[in-house]
N, C-alpha and C positions, 0 to 999 in steps of 0.2 A: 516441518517445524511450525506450520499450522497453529494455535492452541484456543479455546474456548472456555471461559470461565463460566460455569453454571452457580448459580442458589435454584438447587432444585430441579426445575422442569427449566426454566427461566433463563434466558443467554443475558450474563449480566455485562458483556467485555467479549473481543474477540481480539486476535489478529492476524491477518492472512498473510504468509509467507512464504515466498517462490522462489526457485532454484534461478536464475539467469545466465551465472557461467560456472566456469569452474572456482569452487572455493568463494562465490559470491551469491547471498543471497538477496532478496527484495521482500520490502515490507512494502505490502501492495494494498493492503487497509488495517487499521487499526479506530474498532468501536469501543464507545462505552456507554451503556445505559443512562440518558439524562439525569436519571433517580440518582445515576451511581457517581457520577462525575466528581470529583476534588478528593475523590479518596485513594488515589494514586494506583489504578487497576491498571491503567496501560503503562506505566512506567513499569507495573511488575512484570507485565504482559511480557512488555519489550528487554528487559533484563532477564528473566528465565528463557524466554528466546536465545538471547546472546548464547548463554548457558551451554543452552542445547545446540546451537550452531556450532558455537567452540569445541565441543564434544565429538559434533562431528565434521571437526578439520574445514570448515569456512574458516575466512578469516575476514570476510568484510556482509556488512550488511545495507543497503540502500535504500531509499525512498523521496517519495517525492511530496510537496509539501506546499501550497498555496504561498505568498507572500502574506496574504492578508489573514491569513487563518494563526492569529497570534497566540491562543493559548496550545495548540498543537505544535508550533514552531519555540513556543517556552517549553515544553515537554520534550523535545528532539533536542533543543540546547542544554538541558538538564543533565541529558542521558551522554552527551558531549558529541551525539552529530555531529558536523562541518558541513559546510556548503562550497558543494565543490563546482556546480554550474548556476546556470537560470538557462532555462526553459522557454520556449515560446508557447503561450497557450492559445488554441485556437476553436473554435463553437464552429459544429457545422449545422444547419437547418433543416434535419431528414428531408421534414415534409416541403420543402423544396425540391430536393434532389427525384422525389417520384415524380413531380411535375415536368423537369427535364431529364425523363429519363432518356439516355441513348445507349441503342444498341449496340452491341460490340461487332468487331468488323467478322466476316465469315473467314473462318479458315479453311486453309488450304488442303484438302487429305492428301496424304501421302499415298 
């Protein structure tokens, strides 16, 4: 349920969309070209999505969505999202994690 809007050679819009259970999909990124922005490419994106989910017997669509990222949560309110949790967000620091790297314990053979 994928879809990619081109002019030409040019990715003008995308949005990536995953299966998660049954009859549920996720919207796991949704771009749109700086250039392209206010001309309402991911509201289309995400309503011919619907489209084609409905088509094919989903009935619910998901995603997740910053608090602060205000004009994407205007765009998900338009399209009549709801919010149904929050989320904990967390940063991990790779380049930490190789500085304490630890081994895992040896296992046992059978």
């Amino acid at each position: 349920m994928s879809q990619v809007l081109r002019d030409g050679d040019e990715i003008r819009a995308l949005a990536i969309v995953t299966d998660i259970a049954p009859g549920v999909a996720h919207l796991v990124q949704l771009a749109v070209d700086p250039a392209r922005r206010g001309k309402r490419l991911g509201e289309a994106l995400v309503q011919r999505g619907c489209d084609r989910l409905c088509e094919g017997g989903y009935r619910a669509l998901t995603l997740l969505v910053a608090a602060s990222n205000t004009p994407a949560r205007a765009l998900y309110d338009r399209l009549g999202f709801h919010q149904d949790a929050a989320f904990l967000s967390a940063t991990l620091d790779v380049r930490a994690t190789r500085r304490q790297r630890i081994e895992p314990p040896a296992l046992a053979s059978a």
